[in-house]
C-alpha positions as protocol buffer text, in pm:
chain_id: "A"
residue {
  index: 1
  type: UNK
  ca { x: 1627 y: -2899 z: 2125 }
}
residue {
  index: 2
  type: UNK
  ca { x: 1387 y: -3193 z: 2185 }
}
residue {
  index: 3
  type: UNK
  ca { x: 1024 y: -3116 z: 2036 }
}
residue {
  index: 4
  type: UNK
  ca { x: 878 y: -3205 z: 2420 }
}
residue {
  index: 5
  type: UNK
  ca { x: 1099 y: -2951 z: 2541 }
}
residue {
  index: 6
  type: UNK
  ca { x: 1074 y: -2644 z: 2348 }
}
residue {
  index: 7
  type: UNK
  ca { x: 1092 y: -2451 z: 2659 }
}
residue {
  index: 8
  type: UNK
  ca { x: 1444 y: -2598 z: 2775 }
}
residue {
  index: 9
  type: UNK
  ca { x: 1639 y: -2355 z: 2980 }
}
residue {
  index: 10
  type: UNK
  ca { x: 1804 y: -2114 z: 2796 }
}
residue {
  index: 11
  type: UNK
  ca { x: 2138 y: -2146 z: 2960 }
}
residue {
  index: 12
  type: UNK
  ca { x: 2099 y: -2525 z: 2763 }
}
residue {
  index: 13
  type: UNK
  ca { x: 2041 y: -2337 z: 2461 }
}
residue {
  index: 14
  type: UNK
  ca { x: 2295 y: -2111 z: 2496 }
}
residue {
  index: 15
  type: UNK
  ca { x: 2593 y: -2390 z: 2584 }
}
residue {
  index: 16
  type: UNK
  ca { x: 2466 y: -2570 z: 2236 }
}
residue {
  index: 17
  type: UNK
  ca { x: 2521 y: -2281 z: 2064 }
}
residue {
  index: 18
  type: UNK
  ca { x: 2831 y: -2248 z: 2172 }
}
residue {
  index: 19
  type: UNK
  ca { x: 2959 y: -2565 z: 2113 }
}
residue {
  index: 20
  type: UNK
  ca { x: 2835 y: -2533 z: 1748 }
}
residue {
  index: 21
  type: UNK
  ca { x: 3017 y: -2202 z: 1706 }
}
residue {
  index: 22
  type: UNK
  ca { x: 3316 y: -2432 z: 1834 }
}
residue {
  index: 23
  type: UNK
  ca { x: 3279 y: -2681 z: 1587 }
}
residue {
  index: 24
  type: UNK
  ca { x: 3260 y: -2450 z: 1332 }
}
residue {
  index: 25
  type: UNK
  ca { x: 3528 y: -2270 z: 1345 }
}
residue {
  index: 26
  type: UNK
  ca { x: 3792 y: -2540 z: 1463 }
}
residue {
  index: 27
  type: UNK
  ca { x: 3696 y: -2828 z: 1217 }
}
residue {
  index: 28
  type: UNK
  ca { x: 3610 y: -2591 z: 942 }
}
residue {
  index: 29
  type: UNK
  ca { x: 3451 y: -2845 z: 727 }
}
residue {
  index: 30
  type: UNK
  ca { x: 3097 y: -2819 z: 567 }
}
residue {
  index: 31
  type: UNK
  ca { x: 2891 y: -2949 z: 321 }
}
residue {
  index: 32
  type: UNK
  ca { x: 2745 y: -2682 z: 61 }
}
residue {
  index: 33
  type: UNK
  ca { x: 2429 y: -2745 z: -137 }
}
residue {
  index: 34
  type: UNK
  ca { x: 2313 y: -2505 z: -362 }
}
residue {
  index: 35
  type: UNK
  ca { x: 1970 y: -2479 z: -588 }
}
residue {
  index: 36
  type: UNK
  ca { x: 2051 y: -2338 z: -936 }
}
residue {
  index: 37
  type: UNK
  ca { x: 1752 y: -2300 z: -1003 }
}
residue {
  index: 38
  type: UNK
  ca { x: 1705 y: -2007 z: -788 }
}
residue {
  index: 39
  type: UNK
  ca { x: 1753 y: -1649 z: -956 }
}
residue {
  index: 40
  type: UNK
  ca { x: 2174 y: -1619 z: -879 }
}
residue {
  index: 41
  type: UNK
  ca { x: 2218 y: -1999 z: -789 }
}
residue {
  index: 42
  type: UNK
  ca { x: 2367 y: -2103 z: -1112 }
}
residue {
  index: 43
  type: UNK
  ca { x: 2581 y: -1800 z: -1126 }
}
residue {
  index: 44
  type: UNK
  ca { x: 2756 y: -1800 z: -790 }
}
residue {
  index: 45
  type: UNK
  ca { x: 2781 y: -2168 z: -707 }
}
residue {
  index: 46
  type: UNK
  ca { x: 3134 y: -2185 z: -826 }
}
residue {
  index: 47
  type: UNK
  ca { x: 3188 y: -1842 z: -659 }
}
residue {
  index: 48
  type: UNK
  ca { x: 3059 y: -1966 z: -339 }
}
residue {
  index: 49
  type: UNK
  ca { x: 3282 y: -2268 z: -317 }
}
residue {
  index: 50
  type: UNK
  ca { x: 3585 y: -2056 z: -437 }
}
residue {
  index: 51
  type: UNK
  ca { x: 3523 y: -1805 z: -140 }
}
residue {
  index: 52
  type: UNK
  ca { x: 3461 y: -2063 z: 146 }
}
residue {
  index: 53
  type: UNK
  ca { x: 3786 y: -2255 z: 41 }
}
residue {
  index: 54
  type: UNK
  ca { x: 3955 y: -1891 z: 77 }
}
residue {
  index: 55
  type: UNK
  ca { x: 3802 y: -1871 z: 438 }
}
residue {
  index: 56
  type: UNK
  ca { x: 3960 y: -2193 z: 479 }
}
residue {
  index: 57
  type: UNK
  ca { x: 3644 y: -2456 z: 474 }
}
residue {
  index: 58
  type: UNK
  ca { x: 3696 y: -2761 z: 347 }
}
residue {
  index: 59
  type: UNK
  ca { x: 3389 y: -2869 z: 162 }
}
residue {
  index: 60
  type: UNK
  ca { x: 3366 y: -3273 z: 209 }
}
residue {
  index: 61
  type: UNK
  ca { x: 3048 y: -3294 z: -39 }
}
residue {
  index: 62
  type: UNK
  ca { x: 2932 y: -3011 z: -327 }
}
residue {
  index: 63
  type: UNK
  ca { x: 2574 y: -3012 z: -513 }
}
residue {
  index: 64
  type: UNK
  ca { x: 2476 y: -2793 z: -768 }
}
residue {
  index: 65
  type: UNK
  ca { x: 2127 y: -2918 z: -778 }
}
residue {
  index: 66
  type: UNK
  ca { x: 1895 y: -2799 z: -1169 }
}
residue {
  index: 67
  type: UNK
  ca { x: 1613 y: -3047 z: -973 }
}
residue {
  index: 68
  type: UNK
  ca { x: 1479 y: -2812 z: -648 }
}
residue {
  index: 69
  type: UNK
  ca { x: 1266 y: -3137 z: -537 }
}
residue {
  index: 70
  type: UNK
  ca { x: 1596 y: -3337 z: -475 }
}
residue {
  index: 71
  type: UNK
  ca { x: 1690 y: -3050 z: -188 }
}
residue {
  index: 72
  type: UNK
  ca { x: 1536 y: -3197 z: 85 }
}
residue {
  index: 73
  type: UNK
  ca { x: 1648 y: -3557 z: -13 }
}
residue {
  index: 74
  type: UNK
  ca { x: 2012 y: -3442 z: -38 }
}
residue {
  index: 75
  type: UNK
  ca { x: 2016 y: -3212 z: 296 }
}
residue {
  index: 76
  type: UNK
  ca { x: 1846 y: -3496 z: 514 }
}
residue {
  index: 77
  type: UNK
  ca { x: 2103 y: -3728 z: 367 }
}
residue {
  index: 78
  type: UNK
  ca { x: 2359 y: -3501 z: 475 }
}
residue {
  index: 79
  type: UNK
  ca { x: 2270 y: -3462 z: 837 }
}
residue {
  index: 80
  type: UNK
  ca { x: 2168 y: -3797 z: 896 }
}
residue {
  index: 81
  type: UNK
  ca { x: 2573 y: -3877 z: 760 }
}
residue {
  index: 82
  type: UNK
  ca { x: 2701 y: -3660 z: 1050 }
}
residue {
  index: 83
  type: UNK
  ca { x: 2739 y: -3310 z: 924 }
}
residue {
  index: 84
  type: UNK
  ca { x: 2767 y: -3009 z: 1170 }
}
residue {
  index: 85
  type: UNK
  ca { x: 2739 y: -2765 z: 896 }
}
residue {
  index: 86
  type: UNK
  ca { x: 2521 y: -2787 z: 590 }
}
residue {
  index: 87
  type: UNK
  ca { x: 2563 y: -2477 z: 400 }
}
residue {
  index: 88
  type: UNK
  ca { x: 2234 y: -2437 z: 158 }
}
residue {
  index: 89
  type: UNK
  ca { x: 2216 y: -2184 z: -145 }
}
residue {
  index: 90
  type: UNK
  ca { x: 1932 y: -2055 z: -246 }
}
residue {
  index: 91
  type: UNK
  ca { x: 1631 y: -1814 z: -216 }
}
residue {
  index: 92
  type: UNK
  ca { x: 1265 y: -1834 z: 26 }
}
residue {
  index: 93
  type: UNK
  ca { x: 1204 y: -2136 z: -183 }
}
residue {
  index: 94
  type: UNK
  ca { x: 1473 y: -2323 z: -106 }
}
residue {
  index: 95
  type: UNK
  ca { x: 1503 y: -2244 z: 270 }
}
residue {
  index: 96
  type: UNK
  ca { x: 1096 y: -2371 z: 328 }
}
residue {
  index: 97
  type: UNK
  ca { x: 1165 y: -2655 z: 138 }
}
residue {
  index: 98
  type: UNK
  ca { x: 1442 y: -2774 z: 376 }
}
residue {
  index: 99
  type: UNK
  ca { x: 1437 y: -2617 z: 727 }
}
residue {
  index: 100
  type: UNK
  ca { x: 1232 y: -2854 z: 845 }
}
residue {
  index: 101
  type: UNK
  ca { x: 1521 y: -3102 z: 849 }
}
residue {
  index: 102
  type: UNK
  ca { x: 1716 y: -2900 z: 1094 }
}
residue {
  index: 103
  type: UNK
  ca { x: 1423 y: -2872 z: 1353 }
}
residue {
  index: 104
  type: UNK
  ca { x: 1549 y: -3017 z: 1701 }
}
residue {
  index: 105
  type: UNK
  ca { x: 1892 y: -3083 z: 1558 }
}
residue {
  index: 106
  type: UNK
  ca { x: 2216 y: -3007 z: 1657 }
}
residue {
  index: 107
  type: UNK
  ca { x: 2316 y: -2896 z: 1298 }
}
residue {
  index: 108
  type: UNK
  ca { x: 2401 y: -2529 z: 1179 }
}
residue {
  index: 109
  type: UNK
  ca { x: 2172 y: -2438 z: 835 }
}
residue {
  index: 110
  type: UNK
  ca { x: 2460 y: -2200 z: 683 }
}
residue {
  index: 111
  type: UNK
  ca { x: 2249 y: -1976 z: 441 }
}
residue {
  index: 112
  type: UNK
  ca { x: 2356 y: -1844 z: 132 }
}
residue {
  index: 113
  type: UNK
  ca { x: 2070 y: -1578 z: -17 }
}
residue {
  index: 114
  type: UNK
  ca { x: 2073 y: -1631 z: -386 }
}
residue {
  index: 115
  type: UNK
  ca { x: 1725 y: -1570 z: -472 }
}
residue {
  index: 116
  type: UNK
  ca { x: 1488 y: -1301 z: -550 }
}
residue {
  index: 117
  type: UNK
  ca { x: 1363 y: -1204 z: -263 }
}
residue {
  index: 118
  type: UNK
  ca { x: 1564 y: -1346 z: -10 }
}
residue {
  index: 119
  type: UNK
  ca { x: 1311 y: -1244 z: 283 }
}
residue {
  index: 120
  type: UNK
  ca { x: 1457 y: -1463 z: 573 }
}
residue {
  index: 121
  type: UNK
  ca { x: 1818 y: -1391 z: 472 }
}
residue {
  index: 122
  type: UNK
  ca { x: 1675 y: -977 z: 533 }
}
residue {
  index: 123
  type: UNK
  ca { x: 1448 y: -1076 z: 803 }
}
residue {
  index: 124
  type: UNK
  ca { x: 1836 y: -1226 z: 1022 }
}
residue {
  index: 125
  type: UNK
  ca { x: 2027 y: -882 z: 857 }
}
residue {
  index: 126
  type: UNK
  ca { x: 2283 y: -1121 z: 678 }
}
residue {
  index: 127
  type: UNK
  ca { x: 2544 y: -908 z: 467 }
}
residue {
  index: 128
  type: UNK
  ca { x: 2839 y: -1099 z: 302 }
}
residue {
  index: 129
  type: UNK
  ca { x: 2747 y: -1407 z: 438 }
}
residue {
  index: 130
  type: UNK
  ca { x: 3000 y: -1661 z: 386 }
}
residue {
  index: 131
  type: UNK
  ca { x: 3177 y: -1395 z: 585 }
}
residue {
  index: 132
  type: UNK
  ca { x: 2925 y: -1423 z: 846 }
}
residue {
  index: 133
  type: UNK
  ca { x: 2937 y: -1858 z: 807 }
}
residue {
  index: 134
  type: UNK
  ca { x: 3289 y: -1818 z: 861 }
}
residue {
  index: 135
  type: UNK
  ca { x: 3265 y: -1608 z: 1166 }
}
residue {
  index: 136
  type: UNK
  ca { x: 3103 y: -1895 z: 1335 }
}
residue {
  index: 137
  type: UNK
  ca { x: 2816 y: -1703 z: 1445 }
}
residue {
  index: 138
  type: UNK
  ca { x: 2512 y: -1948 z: 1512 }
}
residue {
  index: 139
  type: UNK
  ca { x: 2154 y: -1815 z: 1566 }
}
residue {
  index: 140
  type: UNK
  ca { x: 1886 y: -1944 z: 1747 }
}
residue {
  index: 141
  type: UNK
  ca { x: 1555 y: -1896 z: 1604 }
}
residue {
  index: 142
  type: UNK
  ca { x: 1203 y: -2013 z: 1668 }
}
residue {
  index: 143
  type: UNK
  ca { x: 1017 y: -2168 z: 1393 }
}
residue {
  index: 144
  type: UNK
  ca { x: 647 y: -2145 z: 1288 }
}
residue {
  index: 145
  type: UNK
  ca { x: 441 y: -2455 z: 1235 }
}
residue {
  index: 146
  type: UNK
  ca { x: 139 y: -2529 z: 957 }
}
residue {
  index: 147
  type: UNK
  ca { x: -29 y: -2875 z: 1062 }
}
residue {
  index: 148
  type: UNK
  ca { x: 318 y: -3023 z: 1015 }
}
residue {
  index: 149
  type: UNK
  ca { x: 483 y: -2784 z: 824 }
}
residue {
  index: 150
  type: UNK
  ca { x: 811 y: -2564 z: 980 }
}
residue {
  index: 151
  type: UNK
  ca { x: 830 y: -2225 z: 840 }
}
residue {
  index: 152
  type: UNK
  ca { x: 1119 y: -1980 z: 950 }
}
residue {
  index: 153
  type: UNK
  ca { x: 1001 y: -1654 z: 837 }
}
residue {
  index: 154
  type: UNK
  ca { x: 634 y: -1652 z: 667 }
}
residue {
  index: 155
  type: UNK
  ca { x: 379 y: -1895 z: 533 }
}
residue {
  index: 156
  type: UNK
  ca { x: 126 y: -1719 z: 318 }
}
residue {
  index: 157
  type: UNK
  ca { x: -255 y: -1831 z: 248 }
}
residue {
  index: 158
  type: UNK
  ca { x: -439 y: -1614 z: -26 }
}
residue {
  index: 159
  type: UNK
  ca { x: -330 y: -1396 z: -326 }
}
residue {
  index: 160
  type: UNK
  ca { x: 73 y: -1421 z: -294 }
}
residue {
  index: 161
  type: UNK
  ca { x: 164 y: -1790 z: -293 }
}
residue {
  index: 162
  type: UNK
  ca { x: -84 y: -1787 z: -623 }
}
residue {
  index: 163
  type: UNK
  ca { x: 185 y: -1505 z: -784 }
}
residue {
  index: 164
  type: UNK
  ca { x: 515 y: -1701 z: -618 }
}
residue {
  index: 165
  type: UNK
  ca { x: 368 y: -2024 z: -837 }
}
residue {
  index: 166
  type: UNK
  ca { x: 232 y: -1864 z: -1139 }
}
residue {
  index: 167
  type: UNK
  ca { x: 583 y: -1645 z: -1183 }
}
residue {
  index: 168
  type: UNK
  ca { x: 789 y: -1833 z: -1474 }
}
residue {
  index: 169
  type: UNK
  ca { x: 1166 y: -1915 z: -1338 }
}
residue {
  index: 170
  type: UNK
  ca { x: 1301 y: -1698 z: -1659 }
}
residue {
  index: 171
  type: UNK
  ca { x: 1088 y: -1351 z: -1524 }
}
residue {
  index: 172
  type: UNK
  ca { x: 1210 y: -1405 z: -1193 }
}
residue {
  index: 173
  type: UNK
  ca { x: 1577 y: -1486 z: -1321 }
}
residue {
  index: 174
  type: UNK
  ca { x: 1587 y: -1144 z: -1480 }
}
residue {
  index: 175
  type: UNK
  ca { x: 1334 y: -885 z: -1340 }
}
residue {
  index: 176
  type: UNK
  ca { x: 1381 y: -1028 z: -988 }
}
residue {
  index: 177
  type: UNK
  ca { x: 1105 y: -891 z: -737 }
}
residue {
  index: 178
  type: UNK
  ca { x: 975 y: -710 z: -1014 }
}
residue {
  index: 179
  type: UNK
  ca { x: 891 y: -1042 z: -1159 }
}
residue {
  index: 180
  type: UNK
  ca { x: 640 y: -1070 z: -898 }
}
residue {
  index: 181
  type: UNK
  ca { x: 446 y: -773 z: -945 }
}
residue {
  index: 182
  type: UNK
  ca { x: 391 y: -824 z: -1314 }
}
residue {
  index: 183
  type: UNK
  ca { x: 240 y: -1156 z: -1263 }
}
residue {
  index: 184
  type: UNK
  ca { x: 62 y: -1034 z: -929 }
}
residue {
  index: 185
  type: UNK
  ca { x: -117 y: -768 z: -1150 }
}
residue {
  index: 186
  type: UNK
  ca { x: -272 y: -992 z: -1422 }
}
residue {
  index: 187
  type: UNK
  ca { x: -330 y: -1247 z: -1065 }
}
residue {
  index: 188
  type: UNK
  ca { x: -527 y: -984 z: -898 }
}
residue {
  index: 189
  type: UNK
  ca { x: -752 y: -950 z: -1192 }
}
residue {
  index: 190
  type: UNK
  ca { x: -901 y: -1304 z: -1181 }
}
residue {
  index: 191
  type: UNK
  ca { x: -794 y: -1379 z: -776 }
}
residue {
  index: 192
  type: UNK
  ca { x: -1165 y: -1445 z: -554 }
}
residue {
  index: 193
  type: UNK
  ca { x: -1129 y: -1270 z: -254 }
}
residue {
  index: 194
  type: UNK
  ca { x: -1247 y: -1579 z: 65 }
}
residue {
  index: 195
  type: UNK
  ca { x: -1386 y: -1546 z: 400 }
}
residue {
  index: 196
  type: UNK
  ca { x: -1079 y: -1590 z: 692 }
}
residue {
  index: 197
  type: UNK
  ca { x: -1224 y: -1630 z: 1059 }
}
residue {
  index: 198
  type: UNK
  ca { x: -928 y: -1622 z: 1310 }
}
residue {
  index: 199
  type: UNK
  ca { x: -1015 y: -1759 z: 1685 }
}
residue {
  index: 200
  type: UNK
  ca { x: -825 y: -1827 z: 1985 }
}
residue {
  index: 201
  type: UNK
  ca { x: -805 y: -1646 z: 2290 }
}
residue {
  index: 202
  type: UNK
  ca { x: -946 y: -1333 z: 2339 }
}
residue {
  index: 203
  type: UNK
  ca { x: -983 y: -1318 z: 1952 }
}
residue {
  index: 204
  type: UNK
  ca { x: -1278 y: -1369 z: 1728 }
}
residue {
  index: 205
  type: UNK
  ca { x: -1228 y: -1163 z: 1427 }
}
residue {
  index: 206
  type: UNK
  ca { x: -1399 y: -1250 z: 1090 }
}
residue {
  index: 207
  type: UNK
  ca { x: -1271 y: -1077 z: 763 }
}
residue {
  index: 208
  type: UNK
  ca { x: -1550 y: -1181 z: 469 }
}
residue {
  index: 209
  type: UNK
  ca { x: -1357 y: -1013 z: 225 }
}
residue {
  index: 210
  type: UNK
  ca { x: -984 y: -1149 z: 228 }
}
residue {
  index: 211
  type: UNK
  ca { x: -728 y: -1086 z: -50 }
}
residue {
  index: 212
  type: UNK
  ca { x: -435 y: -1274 z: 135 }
}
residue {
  index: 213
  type: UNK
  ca { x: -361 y: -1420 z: 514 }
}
residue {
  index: 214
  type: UNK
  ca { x: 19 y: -1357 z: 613 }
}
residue {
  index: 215
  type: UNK
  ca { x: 141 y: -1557 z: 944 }
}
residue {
  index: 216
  type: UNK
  ca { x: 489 y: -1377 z: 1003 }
}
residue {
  index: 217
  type: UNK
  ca { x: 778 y: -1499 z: 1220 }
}
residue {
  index: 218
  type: UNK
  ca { x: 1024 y: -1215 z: 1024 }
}
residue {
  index: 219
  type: UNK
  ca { x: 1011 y: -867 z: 929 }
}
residue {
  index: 220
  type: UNK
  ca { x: 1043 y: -941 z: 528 }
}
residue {
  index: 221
  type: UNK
  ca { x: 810 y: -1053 z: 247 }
}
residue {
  index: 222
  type: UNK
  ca { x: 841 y: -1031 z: -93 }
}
residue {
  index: 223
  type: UNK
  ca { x: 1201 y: -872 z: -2 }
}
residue {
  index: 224
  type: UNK
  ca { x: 1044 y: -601 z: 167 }
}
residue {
  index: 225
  type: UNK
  ca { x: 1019 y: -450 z: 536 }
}
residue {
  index: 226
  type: UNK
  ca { x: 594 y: -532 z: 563 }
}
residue {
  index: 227
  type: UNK
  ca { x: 558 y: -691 z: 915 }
}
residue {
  index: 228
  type: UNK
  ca { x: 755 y: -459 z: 1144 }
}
residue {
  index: 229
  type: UNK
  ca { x: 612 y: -594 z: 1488 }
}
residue {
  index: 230
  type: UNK
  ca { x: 751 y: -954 z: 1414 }
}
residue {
  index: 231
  type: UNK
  ca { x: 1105 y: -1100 z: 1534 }
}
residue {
  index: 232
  type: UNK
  ca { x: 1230 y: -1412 z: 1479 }
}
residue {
  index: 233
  type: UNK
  ca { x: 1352 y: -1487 z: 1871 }
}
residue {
  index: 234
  type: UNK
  ca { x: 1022 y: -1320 z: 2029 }
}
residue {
  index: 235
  type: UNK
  ca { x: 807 y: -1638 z: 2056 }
}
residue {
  index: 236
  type: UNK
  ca { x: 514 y: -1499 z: 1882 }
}
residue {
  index: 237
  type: UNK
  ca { x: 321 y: -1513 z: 1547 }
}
residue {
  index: 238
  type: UNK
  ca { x: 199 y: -1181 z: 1399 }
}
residue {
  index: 239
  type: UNK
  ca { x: -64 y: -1240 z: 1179 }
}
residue {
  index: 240
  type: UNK
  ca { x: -146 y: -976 z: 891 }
}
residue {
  index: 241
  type: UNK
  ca { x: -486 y: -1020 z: 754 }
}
residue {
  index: 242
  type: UNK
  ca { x: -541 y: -786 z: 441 }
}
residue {
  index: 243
  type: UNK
  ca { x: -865 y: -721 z: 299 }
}
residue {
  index: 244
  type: UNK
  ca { x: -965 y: -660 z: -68 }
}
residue {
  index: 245
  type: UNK
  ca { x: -951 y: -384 z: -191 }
}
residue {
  index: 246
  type: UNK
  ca { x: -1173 y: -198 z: -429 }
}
residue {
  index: 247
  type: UNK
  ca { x: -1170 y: -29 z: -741 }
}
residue {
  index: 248
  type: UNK
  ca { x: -863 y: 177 z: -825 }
}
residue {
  index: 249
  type: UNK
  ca { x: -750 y: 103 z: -444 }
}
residue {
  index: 250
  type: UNK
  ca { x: -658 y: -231 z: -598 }
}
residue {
  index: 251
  type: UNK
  ca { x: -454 y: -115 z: -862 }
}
residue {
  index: 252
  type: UNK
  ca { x: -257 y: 92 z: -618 }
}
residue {
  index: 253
  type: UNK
  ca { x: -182 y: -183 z: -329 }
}
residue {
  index: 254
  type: UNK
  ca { x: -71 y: -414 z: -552 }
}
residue {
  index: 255
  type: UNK
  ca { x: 321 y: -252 z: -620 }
}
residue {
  index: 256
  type: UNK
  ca { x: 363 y: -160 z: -286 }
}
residue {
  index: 257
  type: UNK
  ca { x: 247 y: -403 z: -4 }
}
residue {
  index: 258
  type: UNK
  ca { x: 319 y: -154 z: 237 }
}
residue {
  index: 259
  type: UNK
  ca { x: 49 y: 94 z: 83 }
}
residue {
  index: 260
  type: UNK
  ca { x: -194 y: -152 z: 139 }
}
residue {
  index: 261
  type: UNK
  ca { x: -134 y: -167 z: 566 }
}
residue {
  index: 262
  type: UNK
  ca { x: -462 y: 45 z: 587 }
}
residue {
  index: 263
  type: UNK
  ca { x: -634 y: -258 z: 485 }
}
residue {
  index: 264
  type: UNK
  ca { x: -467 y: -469 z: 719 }
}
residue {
  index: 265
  type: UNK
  ca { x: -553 y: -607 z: 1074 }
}
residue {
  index: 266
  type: UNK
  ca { x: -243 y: -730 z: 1327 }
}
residue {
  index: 267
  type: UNK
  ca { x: -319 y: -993 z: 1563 }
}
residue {
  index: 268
  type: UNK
  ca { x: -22 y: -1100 z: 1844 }
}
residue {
  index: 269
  type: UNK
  ca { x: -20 y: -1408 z: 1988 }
}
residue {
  index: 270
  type: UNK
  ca { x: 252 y: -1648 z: 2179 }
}
């Protein structure tokens, strides 16, 4: 899609999709990047090339990228060469850091989840997926946008992008999620709760008191179920804001995100 015409028709969206599901599985051919740095990356790179050559892909370029700040040099490069399908490895990380390359392109983002949390690979229900890749399936999604920032499932202001950068690559790599909420704990200790005011239409709701702002487009976060009214096709933001809690409250919201909803406010908008 064009950016000026986000509301094409959707039998125009529906005949690119097609096509791309064409493409796919008649030319079979696909470029796979994948960030070893993410917490099975390293492991299943070799894997991963060894099954999509079994599904009968042949893989014109292969990166194993150790660098994660050469992704979106090396995916732009590859769809600005031609490619239809540009198969990416990785985890939440790696898909933020690149899916705004595929915005109003007529290029398939192949996901591999082979992080910790893999949120967005939850939030689309993907199960063996180079099975699905090699089904040919293509999904439409819309994206979120931060000033001029793409985001497919989540972008995060607060409490929980201070864990996601303060976690060390090692604790992720082998407590996965759990990772998280060790570092979150000693976080929430020294983290200064901030005043959020949200406005638009018919909203004017001011939280002094904030622990964390979540704008969701998908379901998942931190690799679990949290934001159950969002969907990734349904044209609208849900936006969680969750207040601080107090006291021993705060020692029991932390492992659970879902324990602390009763702190949380839901606001819908298109």
């Amino acid at each position: 899609m064009d950016e000026s015409g986000a509301d094409r028709a959707p039998f125009e969206r529906h005949a690119r999709k097609r096509r791309l599901e064409g493409l796919i599985k008649s030319e079979r051919i696909a470029a796979l990047v994948v960030n070893t740095r993410s917490r099975r990356g390293e492991r299943h790179y070799a894997k991963a090339r060894s099954l999509l050559g079994e599904r009968g892909f042949k893989l014109d370029v292969c990166y194993a990228v150790s660098d994660p700040s050469r992704l979106p040099g090396i995916v732009r490069s590859l769809i600005a060469g031609g490619h239809k399908l540009v198969i990416v490895g990785g985890g939440d990380g790696t898909v933020s850091s690149v899916v705004d390359l595929f915005a109003y392109k007529d290029v398939v983002f192949g996901l591999l989840p082979l992080g910790t949390a893999n949120s967005f690979a939850r939030t689309l229900s993907i199960k063996g997926a180079v099975d699905v890749i090699a089904d040919g399936k293509v999904v439409d999604i819309d994206l979120g946008k931060v000033n001029d920032d793409y985001f497919a499932n989540t972008a995060d202001l607060g409490l929980a992008p201070s864990v996601a950068r303060a976690t060390p690559y090692r604790l992720k790599r082998y407590l996965g999620r759990a990772g998280y909420l060790l570092t979150g704990g000693a976080k929430f200790l020294s983290h200064k709760p901030f005043q959020c005011t949200l406005t638009g239409e018919g909203i004017d709701l001011r939280v002094d008191a904030t622990l964390d702002v979540l704008i969701a487009k998908g379901q998942y976060f931190g690799g679990m179920p949290v934001i159950e009214e969002a969907a990734v096709e349904s044209r609208d933001l849900v936006i969680l804001i969750v207040k601080s809690p107090t006291g021993s409250n705060l020692v029991k919201a932390w492992p659970r995100l879902e324990s602390a909803r009763r702190f949380v406010e839901t606001v819908r908008g298109a």
